[in-house]
C-alpha positions in Angstrom: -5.2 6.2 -31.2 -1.6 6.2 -31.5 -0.4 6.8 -27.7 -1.5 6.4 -24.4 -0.2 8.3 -20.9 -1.3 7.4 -17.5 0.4 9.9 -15.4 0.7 9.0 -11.3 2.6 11.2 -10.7 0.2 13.3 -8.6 -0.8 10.1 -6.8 0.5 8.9 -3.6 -0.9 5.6 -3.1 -3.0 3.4 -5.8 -6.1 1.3 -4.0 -6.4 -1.1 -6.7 -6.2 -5.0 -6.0 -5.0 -7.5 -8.1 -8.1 -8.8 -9.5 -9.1 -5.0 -10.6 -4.9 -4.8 -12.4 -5.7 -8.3 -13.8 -9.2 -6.9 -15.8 -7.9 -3.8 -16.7 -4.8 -5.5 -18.2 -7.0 -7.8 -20.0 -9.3 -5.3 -21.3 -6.4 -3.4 -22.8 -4.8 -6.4 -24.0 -8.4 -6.9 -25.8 -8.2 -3.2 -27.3 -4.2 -4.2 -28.3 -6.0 -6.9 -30.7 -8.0 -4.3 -32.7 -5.6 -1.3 -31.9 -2.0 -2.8 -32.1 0.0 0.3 -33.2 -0.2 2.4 -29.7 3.1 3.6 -27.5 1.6 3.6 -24.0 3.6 5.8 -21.4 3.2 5.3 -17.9 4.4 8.1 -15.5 5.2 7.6 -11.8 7.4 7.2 -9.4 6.0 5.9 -6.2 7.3 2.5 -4.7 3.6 1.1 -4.2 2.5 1.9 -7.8 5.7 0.8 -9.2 4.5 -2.5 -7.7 1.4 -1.9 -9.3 2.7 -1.9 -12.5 4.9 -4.4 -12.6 2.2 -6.6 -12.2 -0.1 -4.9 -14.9 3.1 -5.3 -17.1 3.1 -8.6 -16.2 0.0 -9.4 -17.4 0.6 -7.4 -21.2 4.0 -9.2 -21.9 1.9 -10.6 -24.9 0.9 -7.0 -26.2 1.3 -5.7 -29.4 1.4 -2.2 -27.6 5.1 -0.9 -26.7 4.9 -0.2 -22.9 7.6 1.7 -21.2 7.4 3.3 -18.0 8.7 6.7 -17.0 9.6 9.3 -14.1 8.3 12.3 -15.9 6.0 13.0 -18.4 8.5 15.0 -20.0 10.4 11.9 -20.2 7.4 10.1 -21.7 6.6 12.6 -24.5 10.4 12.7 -25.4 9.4 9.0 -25.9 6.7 9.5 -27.7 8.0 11.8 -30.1 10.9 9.6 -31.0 8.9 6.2 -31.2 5.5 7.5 -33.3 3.6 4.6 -34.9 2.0 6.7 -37.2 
């Protein structure tokens, strides 16, 4: 896998709690070890998942994975495109 997007943009408020951003993050951060080379693109641009994220970025600051976040997915694949790992 060479890129990831989660696009929220379509999303107007994200029931998640901490504990659940805190597994996720260390699940991915598990898949980083064994998958190191992935540009992951997240897409939003509400206040509350802003938050969100923050915090799940908080958590991968030790990632191999180059995280960047984004107000549109055109945006993200403009990204994408100019930072391949391939």
């Amino acid at each position: 896998m060479d890129y990831q997007i989660a696009d929220f943009q379509a999303t107007d408020e994200l029931r998640i709690t901490e504990t659940e951003i805190k597994k996720i993050a260390f699940l991915d951060l598990a898949s980083a070890r064994s998958n190191p080379e992935v540009n992951f693109a997240i897409v939003e641009d509400v206040e509350e998942i802003l938050d969100n994220m923050a915090l799940y970025l908080a958590y991968m600051i030790d990632s191999q994975w180059d995280i960047q976040t984004f107000d549109s997915k055109g945006e993200a694949y403009q990204w994408l495109e100019i930072n391949p790992k391939r």
